[in-house]
N, C-alpha and C positions, 0 to 999 in steps of 0.2 A: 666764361672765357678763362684760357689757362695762361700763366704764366709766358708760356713757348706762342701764343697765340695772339699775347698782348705784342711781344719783340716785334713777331711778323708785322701786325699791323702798325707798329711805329715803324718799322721798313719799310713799308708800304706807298708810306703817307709822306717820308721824309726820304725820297730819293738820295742816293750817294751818301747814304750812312753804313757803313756793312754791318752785317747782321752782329759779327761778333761785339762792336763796339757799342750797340744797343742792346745787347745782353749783358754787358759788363755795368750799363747806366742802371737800368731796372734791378740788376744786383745788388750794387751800391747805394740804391734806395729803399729797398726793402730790409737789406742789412742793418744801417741806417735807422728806421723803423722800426726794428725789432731790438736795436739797442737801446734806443730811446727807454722805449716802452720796459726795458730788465731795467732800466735805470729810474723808473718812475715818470717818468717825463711826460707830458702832454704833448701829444703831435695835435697841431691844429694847420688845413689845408685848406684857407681860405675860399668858399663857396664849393666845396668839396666836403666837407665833414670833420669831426673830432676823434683822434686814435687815445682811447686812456686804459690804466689798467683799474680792474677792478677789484679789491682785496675781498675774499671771504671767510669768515670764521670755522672752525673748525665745525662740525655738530655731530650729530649721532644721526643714522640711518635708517634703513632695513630692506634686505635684500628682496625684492620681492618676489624670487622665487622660493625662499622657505621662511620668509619672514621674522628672519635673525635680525639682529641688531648688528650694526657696521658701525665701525668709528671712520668718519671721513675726515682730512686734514685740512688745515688751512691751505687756502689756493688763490693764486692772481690768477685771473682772466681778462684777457683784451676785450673792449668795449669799443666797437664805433657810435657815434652818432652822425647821423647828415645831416648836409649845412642844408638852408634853408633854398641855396641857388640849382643845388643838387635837387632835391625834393621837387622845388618850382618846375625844372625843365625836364623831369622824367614822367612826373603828372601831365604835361603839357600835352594837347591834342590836337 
Protein backbone atom coordinates (compact mmCIF):
# COMPACT_ATOMS: atom_id res chain seq x y z
CA UNK A 1 0.00 0.00 0.00
CA UNK A 2 1.19 3.58 -0.99
CA UNK A 3 1.16 6.43 0.78
CA UNK A 4 -1.81 8.25 -1.96
CA UNK A 5 -3.66 4.69 -1.21
CA UNK A 6 -3.57 4.75 2.40
CA UNK A 7 -5.35 8.73 2.22
CA UNK A 8 -8.00 7.02 -0.20
CA UNK A 9 -8.84 4.40 2.11
CA UNK A 10 -9.21 6.73 5.28
CA UNK A 11 -11.60 8.69 2.75
CA UNK A 12 -13.18 5.94 2.18
CA UNK A 13 -13.87 4.75 5.51
CA UNK A 14 -14.51 8.13 7.08
CA UNK A 15 -17.23 9.81 4.96
CA UNK A 16 -17.17 13.91 5.04
CA UNK A 17 -13.56 14.09 5.58
CA UNK A 18 -12.08 15.74 2.13
CA UNK A 19 -9.34 14.21 0.89
CA UNK A 20 -7.07 17.22 1.20
CA UNK A 21 -7.50 17.39 5.13
CA UNK A 22 -6.50 13.51 5.25
CA UNK A 23 -3.40 14.24 3.44
CA UNK A 24 -2.52 16.86 5.53
CA UNK A 25 -3.08 14.28 8.88
CA UNK A 26 -1.04 11.42 7.44
CA UNK A 27 1.74 14.19 6.63
CA UNK A 28 1.75 15.50 9.87
CA UNK A 29 2.33 12.09 11.18
CA UNK A 30 4.93 10.86 9.24
CA UNK A 31 6.76 14.19 9.63
CA UNK A 32 6.33 13.74 13.05
CA UNK A 33 7.91 10.24 12.85
CA UNK A 34 10.69 11.08 11.12
CA UNK A 35 11.56 13.83 13.39
CA UNK A 36 11.39 11.83 16.25
CA UNK A 37 13.34 9.16 14.89
CA UNK A 38 16.56 12.31 13.70
CA UNK A 39 15.98 13.20 17.14
CA UNK A 40 16.73 9.76 18.77
CA UNK A 41 13.38 9.18 20.08
CA UNK A 42 11.51 6.00 20.48
CA UNK A 43 8.10 5.92 18.72
CA UNK A 44 6.11 3.14 20.46
CA UNK A 45 2.30 2.66 18.90
CA UNK A 46 0.60 0.71 21.25
CA UNK A 47 -0.30 -3.03 19.62
CA UNK A 48 1.06 -1.68 16.47
CA UNK A 49 4.86 -1.98 16.80
CA UNK A 50 8.17 -0.06 17.99
CA UNK A 51 9.84 2.80 15.48
CA UNK A 52 13.82 3.14 16.88
CA UNK A 53 16.93 4.05 15.25
CA UNK A 54 19.62 1.87 14.91
CA UNK A 55 23.32 3.29 15.05
CA UNK A 56 26.15 1.51 13.10
CA UNK A 57 29.85 1.57 13.29
CA UNK A 58 31.74 2.45 10.74
CA UNK A 59 33.92 -0.92 9.11
CA UNK A 60 35.67 -1.78 6.15
CA UNK A 61 34.17 -3.52 3.15
CA UNK A 62 34.74 -4.89 -0.24
CA UNK A 63 33.23 -4.15 -3.35
CA UNK A 64 32.22 -7.26 -4.80
CA UNK A 65 32.65 -6.66 -8.15
CA UNK A 66 36.59 -6.23 -7.92
CA UNK A 67 36.98 -7.00 -4.58
CA UNK A 68 38.70 -3.75 -3.21
CA UNK A 69 38.39 -2.78 -0.09
CA UNK A 70 35.61 0.20 0.80
CA UNK A 71 35.72 2.18 3.80
CA UNK A 72 31.96 2.39 4.88
CA UNK A 73 30.79 5.23 7.53
CA UNK A 74 29.00 5.27 10.47
CA UNK A 75 25.15 5.06 9.77
CA UNK A 76 21.52 5.26 11.68
CA UNK A 77 19.08 3.15 10.24
CA UNK A 78 15.29 2.92 11.23
CA UNK A 79 14.32 -0.20 12.85
CA UNK A 80 10.64 -1.39 13.37
CA UNK A 81 9.57 -4.04 15.57
CA UNK A 82 5.83 -5.46 15.80
CA UNK A 83 3.72 -5.37 18.75
CA UNK A 84 2.65 -8.47 19.72
CA UNK A 85 -1.43 -7.34 18.85
CA UNK A 86 -0.14 -6.80 15.28
CA UNK A 87 1.64 -10.11 14.93
CA UNK A 88 -1.46 -12.01 16.79
CA UNK A 89 -4.06 -10.57 14.11
CA UNK A 90 -2.20 -10.79 10.89
CA UNK A 91 -1.19 -14.61 11.87
CA UNK A 92 -4.84 -15.08 12.58
CA UNK A 93 -6.90 -17.44 10.32
Amino acid sequence: MTKSQLIDAIVQKKAGLPRKTVEQAVNAVFDEMVGAMKRGERIEIRGFGNFTVRKYKPYTGRNPKTGQSVSVEAKQMPFFKVGKDLRERINKS
